[in-house]
C-alpha positions, 0 to 999 in steps of 0.5 A: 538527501532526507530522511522519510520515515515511512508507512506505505500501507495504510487503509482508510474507511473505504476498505471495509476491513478498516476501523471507523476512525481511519479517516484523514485527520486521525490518520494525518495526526497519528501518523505525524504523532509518530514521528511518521514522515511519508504515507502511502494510502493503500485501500482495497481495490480502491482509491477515491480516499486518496486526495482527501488524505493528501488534503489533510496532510498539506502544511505538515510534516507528512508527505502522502503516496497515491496507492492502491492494494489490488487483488490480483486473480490468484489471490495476492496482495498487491501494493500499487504506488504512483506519484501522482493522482492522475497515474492512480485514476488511470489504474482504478480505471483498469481495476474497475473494468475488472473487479465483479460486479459484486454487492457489498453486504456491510452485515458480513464485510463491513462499511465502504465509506468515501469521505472528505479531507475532514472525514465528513461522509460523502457516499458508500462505494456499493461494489464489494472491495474485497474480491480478485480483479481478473488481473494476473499477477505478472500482468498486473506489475507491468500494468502498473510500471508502465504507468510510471508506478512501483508494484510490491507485492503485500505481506508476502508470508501471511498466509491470507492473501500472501504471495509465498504462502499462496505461489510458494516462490518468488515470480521474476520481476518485483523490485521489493517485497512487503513482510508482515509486522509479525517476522523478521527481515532475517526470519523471512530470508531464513524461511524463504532462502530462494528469495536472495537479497530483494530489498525488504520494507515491512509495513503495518497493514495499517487498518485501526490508529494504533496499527503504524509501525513506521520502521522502514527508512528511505533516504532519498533527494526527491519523493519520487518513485524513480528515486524509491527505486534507487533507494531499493538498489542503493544507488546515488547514495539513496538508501532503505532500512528496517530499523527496529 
């Protein structure tokens, strides 16, 4: 088994919402200066900044997840993961057919900027990120495990865009949940009690360098979402902590 520190929501400068110095390399080196071993890469919407992360990353200590954050039709966040770049294309293929057709005004929302693995501009995704796909909830965690992915659901008790404040329950089906860097695995149990023992990760919606947390633990044999999911329900001796 390893032990892969992680930090599985982090935006580049293809999410509007994120500060200008998250492109790869600073991200990559700020992640590694953490002691930060795994990365998820987690735009709005969006995944053309994914493989030049992955780029970046190669030869170093840090492993980087394919993912998405997509906004369902109600409003919530929602992390999508995969293992491979051609599971991802395969999703954003199904977002794209279904995100409005929106223009990004950059005055109000901010830059969409794609780049290269040294964070060299490339282009402007001119489509607005930050909408709803026209994607439910419950359709959209089936869409993404029949693509061999893992669906969390994203900061679920902020009220922006968070699935208790949003629904005030817990939907069946999700194998974990994402709490926000502002409570307490014990104090979301305490406020949400119908959400029982679901595996718990917080991550920190990472959107400026000095956002990583880097709390959440996996011990795993393979960087795999099938042995991701083991870890959730502790079998195989594979295994997830929050450790503060």
């Amino acid at each position: 088994m390893r032990t892969f520190r992680a930090e599985l929501h982090v935006h580049t400068v293809l999410s509007p919402c994120a500060g200008v110095e998250m492109i790869p390399p600073l991200i990559v080196e700020q992640a590694i200066s953490q002691g930060i071993t795994l990365l998820a890469i987690t735009d709005h919407n969006a995944s053309a900044n994914v493989e030049a992360v992955m780029q970046a990353a190669r030869g170093t200590s840090l492993s980087v997840l394919p993912g998405m954050e997509m906004q369902t039709h109600e409003e919530v966040h929602l992390l999508c993961l995969f293992d491979t770049l051609d599971q991802l294309a395969a999703w954003q293929k199904t977002v794209d057919d279904r995100l409005p057709v929106i223009p990004n005004r950059t005055h109000l929302f901010g830059e969409q900027f794609v780049v290269d693995a040294t964070g060299e501009f490339i282009r402007r995704e001119e489509r607005l990120l930050l909408n709803s796909v026209k994607i439910e909830l419950g359709d959209a965690v089936k869409r993404v495990s029949s693509l061999g992915g893992l669906a969390i659901p994203a900061h679920v008790d902020r009220k922006a865009n968070g699935l208790m404040e949003l629904l005030g329950l817990l939907p069946p089906g999700f194998e974990a949940l994402e709490i926000s860097r502002h409570i307490t695995p014990l104090a979301v149990r305490e406020k949400y009690p119908f959400i029982g023992d679901i595996p718990l990760l917080q991550n920190g919606d990472v959107h400026y360098l000095d956002g990583f947390l880097g709390v959440t633990e996996f011990e795993l044999e393979s960087l795999t979402i099938a042995d991701i999911r083991k870890a959730l329900n502790g079998q195989d001796g594979r295994a997830v902590r929050i450790c503060y």
